[in-house]
PyMOL Python script that loads the backbone (N, CA, C, O; Angstrom):
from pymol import cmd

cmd.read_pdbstr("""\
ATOM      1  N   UNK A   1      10.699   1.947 -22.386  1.00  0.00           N
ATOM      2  CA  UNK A   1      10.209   1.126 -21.285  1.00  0.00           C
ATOM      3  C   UNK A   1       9.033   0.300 -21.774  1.00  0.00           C
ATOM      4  O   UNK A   1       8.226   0.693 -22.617  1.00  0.00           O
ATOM      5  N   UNK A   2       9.008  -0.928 -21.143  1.00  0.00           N
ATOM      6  CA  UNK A   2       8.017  -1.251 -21.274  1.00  0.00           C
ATOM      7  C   UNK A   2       7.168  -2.703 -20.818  1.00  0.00           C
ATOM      8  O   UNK A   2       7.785  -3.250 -19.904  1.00  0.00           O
ATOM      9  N   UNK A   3       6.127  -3.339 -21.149  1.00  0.00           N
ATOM     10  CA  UNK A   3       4.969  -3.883 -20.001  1.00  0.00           C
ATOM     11  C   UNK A   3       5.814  -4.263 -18.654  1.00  0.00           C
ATOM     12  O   UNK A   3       5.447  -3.830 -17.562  1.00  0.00           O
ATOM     13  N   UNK A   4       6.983  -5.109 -18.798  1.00  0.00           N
ATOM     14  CA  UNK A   4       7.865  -5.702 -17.994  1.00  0.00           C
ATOM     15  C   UNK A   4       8.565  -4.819 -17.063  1.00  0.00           C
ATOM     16  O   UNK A   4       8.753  -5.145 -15.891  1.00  0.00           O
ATOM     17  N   UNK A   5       9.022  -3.515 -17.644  1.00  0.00           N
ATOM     18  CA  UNK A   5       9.514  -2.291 -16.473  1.00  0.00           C
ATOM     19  C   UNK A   5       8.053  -1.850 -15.648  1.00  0.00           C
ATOM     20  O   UNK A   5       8.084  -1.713 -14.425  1.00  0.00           O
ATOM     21  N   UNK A   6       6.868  -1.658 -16.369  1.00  0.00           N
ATOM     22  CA  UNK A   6       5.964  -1.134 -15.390  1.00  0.00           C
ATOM     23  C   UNK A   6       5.537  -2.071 -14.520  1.00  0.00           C
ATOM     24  O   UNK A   6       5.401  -1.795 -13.328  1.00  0.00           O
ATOM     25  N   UNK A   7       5.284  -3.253 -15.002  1.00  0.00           N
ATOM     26  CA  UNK A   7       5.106  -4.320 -13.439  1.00  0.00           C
ATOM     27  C   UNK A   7       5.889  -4.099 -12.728  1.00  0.00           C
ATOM     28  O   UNK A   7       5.494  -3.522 -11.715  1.00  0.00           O
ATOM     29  N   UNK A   8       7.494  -4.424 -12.817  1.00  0.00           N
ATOM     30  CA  UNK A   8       7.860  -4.485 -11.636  1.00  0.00           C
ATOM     31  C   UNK A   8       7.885  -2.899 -10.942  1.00  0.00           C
ATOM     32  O   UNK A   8       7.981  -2.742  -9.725  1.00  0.00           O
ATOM     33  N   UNK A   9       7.800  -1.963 -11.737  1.00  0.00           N
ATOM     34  CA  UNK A   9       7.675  -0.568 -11.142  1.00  0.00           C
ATOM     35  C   UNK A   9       6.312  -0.508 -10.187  1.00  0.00           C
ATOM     36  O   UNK A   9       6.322  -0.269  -8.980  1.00  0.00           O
ATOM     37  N   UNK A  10       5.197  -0.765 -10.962  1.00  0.00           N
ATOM     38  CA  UNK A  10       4.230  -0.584 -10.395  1.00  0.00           C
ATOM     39  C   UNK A  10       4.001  -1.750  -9.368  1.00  0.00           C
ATOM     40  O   UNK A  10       4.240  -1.669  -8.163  1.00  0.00           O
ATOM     41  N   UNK A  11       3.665  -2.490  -9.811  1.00  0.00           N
ATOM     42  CA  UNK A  11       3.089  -3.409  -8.690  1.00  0.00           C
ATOM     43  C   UNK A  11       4.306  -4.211  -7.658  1.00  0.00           C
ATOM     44  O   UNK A  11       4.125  -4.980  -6.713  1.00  0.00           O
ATOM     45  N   UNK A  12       5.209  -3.844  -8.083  1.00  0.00           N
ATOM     46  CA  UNK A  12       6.467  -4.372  -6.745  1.00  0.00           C
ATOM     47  C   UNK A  12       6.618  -3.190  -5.969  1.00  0.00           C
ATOM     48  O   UNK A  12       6.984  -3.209  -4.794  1.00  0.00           O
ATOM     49  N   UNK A  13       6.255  -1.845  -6.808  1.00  0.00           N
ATOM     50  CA  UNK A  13       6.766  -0.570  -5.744  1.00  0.00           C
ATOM     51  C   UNK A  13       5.142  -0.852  -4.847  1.00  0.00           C
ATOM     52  O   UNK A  13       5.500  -0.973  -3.676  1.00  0.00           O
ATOM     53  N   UNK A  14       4.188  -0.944  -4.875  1.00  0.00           N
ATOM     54  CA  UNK A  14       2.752  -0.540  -4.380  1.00  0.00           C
ATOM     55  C   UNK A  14       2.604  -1.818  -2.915  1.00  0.00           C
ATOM     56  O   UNK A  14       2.061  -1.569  -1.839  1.00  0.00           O
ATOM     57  N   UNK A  15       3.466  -3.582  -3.436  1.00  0.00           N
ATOM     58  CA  UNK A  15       4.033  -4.293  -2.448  1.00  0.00           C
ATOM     59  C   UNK A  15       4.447  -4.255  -1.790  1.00  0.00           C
ATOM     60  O   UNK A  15       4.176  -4.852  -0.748  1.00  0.00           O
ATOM     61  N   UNK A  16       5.694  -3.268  -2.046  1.00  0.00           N
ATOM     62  CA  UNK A  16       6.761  -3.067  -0.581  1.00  0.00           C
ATOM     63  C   UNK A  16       6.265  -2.028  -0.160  1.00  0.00           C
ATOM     64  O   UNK A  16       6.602  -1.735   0.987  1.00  0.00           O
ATOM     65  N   UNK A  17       5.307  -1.084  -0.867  1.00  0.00           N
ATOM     66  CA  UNK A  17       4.714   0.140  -0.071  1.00  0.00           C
ATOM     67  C   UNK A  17       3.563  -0.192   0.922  1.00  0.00           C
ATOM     68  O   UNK A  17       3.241   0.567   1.837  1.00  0.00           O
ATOM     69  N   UNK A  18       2.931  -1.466   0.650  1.00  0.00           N
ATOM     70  CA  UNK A  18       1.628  -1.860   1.354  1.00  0.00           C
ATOM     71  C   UNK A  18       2.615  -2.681   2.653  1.00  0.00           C
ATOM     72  O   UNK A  18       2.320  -2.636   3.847  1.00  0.00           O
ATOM     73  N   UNK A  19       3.912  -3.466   2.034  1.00  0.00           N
ATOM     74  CA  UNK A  19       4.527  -4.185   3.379  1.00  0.00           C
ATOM     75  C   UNK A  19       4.855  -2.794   4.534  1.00  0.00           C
ATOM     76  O   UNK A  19       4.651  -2.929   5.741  1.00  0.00           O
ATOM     77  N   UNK A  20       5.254  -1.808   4.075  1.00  0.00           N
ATOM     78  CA  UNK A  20       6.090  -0.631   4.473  1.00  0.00           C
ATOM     79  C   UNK A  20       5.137  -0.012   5.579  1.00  0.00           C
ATOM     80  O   UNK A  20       5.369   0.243   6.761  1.00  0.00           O
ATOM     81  N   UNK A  21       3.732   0.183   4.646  1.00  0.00           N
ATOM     82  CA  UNK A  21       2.791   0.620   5.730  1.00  0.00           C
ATOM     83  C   UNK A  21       2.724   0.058   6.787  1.00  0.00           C
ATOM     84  O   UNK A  21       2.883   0.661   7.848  1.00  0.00           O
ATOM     85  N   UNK A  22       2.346  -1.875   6.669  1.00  0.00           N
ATOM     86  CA  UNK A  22       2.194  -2.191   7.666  1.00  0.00           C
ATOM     87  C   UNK A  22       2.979  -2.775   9.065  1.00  0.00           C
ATOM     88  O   UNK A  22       2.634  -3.308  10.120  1.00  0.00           O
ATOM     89  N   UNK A  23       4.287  -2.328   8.396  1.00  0.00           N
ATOM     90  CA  UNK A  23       5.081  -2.229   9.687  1.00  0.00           C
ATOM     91  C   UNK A  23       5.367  -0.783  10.721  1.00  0.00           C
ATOM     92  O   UNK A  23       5.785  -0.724  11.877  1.00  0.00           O
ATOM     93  N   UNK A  24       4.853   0.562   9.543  1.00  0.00           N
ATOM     94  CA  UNK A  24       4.809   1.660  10.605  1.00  0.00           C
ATOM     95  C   UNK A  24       3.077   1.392  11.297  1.00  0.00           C
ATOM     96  O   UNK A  24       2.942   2.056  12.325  1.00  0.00           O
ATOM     97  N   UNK A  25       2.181   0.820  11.037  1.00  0.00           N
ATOM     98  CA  UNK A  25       1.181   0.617  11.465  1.00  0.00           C
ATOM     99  C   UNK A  25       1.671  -0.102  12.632  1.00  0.00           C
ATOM    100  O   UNK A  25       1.552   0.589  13.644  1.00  0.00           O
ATOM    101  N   UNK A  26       2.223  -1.342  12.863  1.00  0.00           N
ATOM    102  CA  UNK A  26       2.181  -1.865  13.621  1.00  0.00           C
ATOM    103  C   UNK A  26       3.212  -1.126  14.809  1.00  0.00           C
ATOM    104  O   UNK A  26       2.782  -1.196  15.960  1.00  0.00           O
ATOM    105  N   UNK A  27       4.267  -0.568  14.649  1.00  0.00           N
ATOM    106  CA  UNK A  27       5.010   0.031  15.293  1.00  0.00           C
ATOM    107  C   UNK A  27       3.961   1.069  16.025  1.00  0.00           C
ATOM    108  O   UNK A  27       3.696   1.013  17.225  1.00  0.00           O
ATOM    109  N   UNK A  28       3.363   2.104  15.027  1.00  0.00           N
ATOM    110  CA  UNK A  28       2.777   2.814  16.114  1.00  0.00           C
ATOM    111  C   UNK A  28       1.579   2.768  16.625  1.00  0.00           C
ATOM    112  O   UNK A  28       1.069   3.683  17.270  1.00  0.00           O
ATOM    113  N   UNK A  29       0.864   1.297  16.269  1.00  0.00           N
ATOM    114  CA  UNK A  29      -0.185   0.837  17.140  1.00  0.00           C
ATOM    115  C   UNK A  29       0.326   0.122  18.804  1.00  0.00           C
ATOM    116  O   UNK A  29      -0.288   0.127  19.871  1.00  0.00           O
ATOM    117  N   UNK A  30       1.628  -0.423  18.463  1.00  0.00           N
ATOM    118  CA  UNK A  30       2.356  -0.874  19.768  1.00  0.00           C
ATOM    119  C   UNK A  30       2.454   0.436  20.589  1.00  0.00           C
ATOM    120  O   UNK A  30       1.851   0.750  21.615  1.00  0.00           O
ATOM    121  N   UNK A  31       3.222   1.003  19.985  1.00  0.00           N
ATOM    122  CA  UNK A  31       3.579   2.587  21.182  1.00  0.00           C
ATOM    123  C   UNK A  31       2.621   3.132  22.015  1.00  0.00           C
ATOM    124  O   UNK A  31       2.642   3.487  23.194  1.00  0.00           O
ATOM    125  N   UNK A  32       1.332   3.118  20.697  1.00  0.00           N
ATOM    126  CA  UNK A  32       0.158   3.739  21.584  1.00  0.00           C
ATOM    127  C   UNK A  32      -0.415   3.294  22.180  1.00  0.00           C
ATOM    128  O   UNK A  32      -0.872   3.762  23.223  1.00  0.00           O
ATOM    129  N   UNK A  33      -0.605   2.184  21.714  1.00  0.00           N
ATOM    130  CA  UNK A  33      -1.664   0.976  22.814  1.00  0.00           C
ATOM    131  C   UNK A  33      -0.857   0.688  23.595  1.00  0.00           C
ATOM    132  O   UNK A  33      -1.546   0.179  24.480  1.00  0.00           O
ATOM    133  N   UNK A  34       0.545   0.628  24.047  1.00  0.00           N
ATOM    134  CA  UNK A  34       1.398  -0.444  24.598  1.00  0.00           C
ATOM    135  C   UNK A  34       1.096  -2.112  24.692  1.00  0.00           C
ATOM    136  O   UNK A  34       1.366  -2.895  25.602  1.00  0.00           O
ATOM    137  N   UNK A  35       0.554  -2.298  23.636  1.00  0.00           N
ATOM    138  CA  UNK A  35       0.174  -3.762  23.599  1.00  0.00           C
ATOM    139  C   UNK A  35       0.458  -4.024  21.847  1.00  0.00           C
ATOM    140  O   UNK A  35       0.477  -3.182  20.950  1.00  0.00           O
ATOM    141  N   UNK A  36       0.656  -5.487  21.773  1.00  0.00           N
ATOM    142  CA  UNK A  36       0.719  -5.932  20.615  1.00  0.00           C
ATOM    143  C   UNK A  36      -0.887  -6.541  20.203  1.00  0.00           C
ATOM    144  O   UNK A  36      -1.349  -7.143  21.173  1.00  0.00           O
ATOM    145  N   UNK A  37      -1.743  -6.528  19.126  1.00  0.00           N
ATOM    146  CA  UNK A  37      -2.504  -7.314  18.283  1.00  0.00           C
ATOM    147  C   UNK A  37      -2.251  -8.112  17.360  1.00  0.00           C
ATOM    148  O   UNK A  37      -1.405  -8.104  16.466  1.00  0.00           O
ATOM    149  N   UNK A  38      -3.285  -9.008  17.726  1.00  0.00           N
ATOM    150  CA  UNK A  38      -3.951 -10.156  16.641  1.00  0.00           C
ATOM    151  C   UNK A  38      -5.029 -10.438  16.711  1.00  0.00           C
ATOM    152  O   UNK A  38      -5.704 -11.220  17.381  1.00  0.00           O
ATOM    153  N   UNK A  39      -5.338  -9.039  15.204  1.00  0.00           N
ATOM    154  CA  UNK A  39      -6.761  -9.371  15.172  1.00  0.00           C
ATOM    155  C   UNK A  39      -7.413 -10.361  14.604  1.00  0.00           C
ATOM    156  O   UNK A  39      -8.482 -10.025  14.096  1.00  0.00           O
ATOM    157  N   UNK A  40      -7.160 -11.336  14.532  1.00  0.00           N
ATOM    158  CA  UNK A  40      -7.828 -12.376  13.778  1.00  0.00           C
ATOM    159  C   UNK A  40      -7.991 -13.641  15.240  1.00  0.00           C
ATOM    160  O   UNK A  40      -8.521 -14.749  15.152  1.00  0.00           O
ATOM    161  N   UNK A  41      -7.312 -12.980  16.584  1.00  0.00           N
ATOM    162  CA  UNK A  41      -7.686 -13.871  17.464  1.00  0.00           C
ATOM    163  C   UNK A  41      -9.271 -13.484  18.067  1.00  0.00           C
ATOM    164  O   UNK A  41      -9.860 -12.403  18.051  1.00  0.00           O
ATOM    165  N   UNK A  42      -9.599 -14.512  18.476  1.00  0.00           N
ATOM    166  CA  UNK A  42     -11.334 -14.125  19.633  1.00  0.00           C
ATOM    167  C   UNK A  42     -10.849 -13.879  20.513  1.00  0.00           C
ATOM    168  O   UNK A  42     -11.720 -13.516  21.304  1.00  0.00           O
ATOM    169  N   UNK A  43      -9.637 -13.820  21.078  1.00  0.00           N
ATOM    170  CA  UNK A  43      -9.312 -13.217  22.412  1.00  0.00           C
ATOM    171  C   UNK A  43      -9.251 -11.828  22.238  1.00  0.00           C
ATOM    172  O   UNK A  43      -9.231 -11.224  23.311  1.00  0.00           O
ATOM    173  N   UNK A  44      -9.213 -11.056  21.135  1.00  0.00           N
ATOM    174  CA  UNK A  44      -9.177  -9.866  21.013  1.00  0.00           C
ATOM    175  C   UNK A  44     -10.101  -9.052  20.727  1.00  0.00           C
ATOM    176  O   UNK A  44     -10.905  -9.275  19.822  1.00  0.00           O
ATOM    177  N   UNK A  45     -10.124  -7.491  21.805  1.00  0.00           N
ATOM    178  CA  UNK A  45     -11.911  -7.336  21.355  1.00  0.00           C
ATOM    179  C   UNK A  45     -11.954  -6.969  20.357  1.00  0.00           C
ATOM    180  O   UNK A  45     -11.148  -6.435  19.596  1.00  0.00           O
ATOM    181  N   UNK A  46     -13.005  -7.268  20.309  1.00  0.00           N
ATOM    182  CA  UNK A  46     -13.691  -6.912  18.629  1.00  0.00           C
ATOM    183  C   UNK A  46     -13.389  -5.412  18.459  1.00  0.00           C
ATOM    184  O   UNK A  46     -12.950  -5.149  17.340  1.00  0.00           O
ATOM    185  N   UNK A  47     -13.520  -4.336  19.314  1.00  0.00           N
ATOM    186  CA  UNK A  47     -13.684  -2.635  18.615  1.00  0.00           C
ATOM    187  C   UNK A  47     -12.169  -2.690  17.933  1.00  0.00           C
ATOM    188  O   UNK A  47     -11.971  -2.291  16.786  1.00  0.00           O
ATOM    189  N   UNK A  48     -11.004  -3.298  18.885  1.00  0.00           N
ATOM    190  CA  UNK A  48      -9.436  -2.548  18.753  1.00  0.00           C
ATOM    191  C   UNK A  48      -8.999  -3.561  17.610  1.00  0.00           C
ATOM    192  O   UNK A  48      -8.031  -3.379  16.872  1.00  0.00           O
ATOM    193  N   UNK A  49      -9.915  -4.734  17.569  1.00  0.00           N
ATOM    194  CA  UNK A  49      -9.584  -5.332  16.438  1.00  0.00           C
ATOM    195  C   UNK A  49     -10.330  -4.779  15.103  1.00  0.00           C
ATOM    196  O   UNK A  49      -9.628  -4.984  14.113  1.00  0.00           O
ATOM    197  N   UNK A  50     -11.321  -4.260  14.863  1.00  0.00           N
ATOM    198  CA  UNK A  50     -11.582  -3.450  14.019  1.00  0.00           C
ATOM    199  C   UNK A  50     -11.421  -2.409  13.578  1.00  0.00           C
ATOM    200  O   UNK A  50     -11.788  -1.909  12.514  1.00  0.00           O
ATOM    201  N   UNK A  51     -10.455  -1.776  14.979  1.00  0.00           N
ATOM    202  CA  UNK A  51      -9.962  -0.230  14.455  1.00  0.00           C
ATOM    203  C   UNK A  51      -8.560  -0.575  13.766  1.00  0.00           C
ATOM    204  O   UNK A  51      -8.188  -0.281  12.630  1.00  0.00           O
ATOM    205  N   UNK A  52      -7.858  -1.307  14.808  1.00  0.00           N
ATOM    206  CA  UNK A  52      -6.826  -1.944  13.619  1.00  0.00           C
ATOM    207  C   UNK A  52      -6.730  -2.137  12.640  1.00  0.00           C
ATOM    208  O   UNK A  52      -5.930  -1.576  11.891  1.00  0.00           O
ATOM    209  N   UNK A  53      -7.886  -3.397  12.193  1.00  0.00           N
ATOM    210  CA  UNK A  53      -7.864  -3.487  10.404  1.00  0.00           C
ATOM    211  C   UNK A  53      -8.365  -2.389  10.092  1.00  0.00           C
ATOM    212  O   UNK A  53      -8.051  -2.157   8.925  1.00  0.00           O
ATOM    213  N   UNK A  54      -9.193  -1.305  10.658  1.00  0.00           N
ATOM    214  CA  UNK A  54      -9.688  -0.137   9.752  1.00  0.00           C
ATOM    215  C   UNK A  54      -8.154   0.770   9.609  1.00  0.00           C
ATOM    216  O   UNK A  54      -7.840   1.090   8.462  1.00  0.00           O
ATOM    217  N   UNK A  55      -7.509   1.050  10.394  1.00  0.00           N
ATOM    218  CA  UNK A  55      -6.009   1.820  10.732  1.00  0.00           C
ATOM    219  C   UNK A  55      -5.003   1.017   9.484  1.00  0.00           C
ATOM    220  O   UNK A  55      -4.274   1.780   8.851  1.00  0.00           O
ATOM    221  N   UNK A  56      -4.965  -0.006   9.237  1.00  0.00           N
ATOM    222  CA  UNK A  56      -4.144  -1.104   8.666  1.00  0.00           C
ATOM    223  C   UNK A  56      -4.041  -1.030   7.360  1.00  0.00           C
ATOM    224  O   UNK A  56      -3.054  -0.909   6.634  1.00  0.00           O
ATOM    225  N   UNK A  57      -6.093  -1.187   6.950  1.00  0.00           N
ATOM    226  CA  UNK A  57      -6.409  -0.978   5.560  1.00  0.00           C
ATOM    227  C   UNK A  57      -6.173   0.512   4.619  1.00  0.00           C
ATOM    228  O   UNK A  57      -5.855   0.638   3.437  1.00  0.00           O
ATOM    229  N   UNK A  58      -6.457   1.504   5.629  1.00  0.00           N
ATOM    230  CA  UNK A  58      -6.191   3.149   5.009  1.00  0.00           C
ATOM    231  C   UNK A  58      -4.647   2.867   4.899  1.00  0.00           C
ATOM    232  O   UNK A  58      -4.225   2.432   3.827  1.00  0.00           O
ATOM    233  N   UNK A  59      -4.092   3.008   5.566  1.00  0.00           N
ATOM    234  CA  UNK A  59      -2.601   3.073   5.672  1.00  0.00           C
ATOM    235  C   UNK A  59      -2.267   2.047   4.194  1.00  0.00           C
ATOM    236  O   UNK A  59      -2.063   2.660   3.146  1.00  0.00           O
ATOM    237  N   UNK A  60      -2.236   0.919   4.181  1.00  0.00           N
ATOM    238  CA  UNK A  60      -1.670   0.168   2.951  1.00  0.00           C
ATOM    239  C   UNK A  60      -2.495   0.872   1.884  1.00  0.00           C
ATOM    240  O   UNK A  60      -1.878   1.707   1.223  1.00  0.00           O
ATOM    241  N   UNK A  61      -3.870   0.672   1.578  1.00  0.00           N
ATOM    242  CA  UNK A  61      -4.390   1.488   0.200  1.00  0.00           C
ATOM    243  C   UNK A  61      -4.079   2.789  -0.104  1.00  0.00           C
ATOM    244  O   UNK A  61      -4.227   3.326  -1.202  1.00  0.00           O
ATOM    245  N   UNK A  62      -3.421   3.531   1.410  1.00  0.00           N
ATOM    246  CA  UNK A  62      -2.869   4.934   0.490  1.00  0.00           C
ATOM    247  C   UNK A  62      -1.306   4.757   0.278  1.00  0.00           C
ATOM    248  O   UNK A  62      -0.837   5.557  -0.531  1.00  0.00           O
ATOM    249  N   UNK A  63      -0.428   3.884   0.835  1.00  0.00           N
ATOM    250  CA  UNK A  63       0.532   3.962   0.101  1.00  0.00           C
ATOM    251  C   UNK A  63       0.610   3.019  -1.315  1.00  0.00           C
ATOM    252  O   UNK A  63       1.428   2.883  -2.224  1.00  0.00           O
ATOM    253  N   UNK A  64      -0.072   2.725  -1.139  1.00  0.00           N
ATOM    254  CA  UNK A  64      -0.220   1.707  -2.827  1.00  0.00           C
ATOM    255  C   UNK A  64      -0.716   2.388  -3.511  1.00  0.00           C
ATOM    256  O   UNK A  64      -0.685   2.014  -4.684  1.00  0.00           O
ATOM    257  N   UNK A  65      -1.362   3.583  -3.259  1.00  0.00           N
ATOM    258  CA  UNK A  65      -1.974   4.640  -4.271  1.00  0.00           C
ATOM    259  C   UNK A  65      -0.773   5.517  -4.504  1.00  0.00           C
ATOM    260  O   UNK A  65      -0.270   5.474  -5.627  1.00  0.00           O
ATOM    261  N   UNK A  66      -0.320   6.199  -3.717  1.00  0.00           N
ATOM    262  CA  UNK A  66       0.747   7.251  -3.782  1.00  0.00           C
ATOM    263  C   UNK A  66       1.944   6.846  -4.306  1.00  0.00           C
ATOM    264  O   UNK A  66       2.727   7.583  -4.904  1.00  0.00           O
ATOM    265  N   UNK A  67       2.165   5.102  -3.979  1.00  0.00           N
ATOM    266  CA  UNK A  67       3.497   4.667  -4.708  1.00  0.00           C
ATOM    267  C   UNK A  67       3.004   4.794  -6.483  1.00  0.00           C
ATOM    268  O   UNK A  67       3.592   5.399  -7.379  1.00  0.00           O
ATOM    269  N   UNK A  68       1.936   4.119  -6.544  1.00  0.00           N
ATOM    270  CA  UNK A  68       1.690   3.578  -8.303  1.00  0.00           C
ATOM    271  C   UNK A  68       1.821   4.825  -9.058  1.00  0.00           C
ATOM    272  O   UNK A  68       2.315   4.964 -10.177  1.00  0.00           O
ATOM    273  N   UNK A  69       1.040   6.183  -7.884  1.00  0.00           N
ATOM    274  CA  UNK A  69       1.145   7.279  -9.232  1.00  0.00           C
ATOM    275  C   UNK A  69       2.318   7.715  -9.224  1.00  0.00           C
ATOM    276  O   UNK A  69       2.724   8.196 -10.282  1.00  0.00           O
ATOM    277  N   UNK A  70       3.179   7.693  -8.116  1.00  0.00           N
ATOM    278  CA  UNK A  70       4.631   8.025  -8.148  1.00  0.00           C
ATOM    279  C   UNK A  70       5.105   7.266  -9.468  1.00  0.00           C
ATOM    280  O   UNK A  70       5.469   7.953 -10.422  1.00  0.00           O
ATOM    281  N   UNK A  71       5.114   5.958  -9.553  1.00  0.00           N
ATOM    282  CA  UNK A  71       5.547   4.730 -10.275  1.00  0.00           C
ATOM    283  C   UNK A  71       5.105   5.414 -11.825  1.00  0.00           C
ATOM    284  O   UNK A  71       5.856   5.320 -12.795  1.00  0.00           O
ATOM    285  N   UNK A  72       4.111   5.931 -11.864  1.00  0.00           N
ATOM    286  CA  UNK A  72       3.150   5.986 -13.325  1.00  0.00           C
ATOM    287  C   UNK A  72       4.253   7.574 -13.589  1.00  0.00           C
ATOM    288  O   UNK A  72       5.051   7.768 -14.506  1.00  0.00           O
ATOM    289  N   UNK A  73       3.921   8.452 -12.477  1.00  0.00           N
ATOM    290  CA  UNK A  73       4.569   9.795 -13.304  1.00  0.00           C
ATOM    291  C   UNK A  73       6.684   9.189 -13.576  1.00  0.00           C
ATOM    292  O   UNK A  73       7.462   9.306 -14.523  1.00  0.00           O
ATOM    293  N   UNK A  74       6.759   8.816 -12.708  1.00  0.00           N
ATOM    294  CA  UNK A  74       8.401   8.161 -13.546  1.00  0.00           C
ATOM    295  C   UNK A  74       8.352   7.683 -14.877  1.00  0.00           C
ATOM    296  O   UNK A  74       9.043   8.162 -15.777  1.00  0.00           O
ATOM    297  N   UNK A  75       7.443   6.623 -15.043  1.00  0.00           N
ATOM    298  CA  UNK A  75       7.828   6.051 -16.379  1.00  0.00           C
ATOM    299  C   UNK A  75       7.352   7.343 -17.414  1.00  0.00           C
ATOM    300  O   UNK A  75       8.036   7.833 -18.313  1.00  0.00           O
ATOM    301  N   UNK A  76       6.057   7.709 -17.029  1.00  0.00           N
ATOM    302  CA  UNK A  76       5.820   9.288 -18.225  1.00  0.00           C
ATOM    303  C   UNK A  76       7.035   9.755 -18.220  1.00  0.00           C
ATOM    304  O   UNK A  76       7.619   9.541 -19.282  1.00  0.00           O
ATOM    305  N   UNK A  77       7.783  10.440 -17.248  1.00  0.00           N
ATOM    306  CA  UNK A  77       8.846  11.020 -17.883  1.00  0.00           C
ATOM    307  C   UNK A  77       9.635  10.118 -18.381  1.00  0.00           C
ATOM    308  O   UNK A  77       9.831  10.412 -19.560  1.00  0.00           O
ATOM    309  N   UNK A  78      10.278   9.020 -18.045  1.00  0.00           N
ATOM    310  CA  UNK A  78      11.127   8.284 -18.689  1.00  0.00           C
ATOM    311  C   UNK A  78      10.516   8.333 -20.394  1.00  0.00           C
ATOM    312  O   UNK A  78      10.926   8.996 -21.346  1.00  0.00           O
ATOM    313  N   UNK A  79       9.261   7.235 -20.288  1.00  0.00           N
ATOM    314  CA  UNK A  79       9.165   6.987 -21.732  1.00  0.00           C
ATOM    315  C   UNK A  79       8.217   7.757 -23.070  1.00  0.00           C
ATOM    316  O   UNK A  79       7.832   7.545 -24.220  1.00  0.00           O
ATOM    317  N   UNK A  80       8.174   8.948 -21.790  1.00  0.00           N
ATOM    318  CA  UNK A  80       7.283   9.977 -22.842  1.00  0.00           C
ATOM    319  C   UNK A  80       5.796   9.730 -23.115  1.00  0.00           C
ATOM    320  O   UNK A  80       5.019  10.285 -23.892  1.00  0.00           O
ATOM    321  N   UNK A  81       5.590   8.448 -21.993  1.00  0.00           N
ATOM    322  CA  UNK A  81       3.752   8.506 -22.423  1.00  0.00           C
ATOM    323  C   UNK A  81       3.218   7.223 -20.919  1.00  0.00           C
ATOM    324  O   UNK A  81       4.017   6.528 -20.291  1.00  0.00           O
ATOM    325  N   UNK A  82       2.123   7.254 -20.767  1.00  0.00           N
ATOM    326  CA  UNK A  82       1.724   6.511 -19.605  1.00  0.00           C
ATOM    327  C   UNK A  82       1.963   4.965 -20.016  1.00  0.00           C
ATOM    328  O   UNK A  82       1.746   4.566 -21.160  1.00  0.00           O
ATOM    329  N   UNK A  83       2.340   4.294 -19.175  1.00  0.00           N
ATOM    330  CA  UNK A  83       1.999   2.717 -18.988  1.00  0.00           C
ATOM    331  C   UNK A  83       0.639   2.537 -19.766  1.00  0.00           C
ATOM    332  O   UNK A  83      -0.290   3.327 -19.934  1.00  0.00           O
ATOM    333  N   UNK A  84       0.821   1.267 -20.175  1.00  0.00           N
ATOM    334  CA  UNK A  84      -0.346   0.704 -21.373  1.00  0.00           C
ATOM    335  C   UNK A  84      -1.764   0.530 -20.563  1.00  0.00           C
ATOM    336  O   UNK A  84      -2.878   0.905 -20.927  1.00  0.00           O
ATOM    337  N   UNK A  85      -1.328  -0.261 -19.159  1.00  0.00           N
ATOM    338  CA  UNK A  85      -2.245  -0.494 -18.206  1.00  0.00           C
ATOM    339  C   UNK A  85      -3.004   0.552 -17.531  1.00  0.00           C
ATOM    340  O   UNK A  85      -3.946   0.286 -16.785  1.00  0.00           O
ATOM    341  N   UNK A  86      -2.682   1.518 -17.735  1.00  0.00           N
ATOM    342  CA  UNK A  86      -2.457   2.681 -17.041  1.00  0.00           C
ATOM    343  C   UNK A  86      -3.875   3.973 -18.346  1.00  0.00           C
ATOM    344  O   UNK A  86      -4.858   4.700 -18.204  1.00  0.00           O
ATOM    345  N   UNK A  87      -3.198   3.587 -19.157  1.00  0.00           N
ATOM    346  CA  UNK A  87      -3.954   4.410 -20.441  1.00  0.00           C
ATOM    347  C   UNK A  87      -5.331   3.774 -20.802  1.00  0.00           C
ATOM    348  O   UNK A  87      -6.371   4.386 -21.041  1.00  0.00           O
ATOM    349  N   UNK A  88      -5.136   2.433 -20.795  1.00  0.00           N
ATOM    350  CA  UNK A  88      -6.363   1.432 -20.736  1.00  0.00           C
ATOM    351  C   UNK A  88      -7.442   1.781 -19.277  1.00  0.00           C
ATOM    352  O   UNK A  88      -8.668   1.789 -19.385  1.00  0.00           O
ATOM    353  N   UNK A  89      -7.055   1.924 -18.577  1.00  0.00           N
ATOM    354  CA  UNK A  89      -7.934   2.026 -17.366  1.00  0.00           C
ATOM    355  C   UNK A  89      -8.818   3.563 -17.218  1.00  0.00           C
ATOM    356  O   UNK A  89      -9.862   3.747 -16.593  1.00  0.00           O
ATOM    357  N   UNK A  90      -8.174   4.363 -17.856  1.00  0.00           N
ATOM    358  CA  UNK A  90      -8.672   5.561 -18.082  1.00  0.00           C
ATOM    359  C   UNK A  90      -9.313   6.421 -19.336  1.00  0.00           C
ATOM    360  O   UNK A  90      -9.473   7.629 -19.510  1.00  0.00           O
ATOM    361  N   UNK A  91      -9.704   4.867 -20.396  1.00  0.00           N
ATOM    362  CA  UNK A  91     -11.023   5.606 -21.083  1.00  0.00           C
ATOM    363  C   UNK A  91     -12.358   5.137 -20.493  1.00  0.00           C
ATOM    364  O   UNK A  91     -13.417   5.605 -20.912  1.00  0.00           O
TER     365      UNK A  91
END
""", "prot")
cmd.dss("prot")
cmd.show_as("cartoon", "prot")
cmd.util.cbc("prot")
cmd.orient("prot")
């Protein structure tokens, strides 16, 4: 394997994992609130628009975390040693 398998492993899996989040985010911010947001409107208050992006942001940065190391322990087993990017970031 190599630089070209771990991009698209890593950073396309951590994409559709950050898109992924934010459609169960939005699904179960609808259910609970029974309302839809847009927080980036002034019609919206400021707290539910900030708990949102705070709800929004955890949710995507932990599946982009949990996908990459998923992503990182595959290729170890595949190619018998970590991504280059991956080995570099951790001296």
């Amino acid at each position: 394997m190599g630089p070209l398998a771990w991009k698209i492993m890593g950073t396309g899996g951590a994409v559709l994992a950050g898109l992924l989040a934010t459609k169960v985010v939005d699904l179960i911010w609808s259910r609970a609130t029974h309302d839809d947001i847009n927080p980036t409107s002034p019609d919206a208050p400021i707290a539910r628009a900030v708990a949102y992006a705070a709800l929004t942001g955890l949710a995507v940065g932990a599946a982009k975390t949990l996908t990459t190391r998923k992503a990182a322990q595959f290729y170890a087993n595949s190619a018998g040693h970590l991504p280059q990017a991956i080995r570099d970031e951790s001296v």
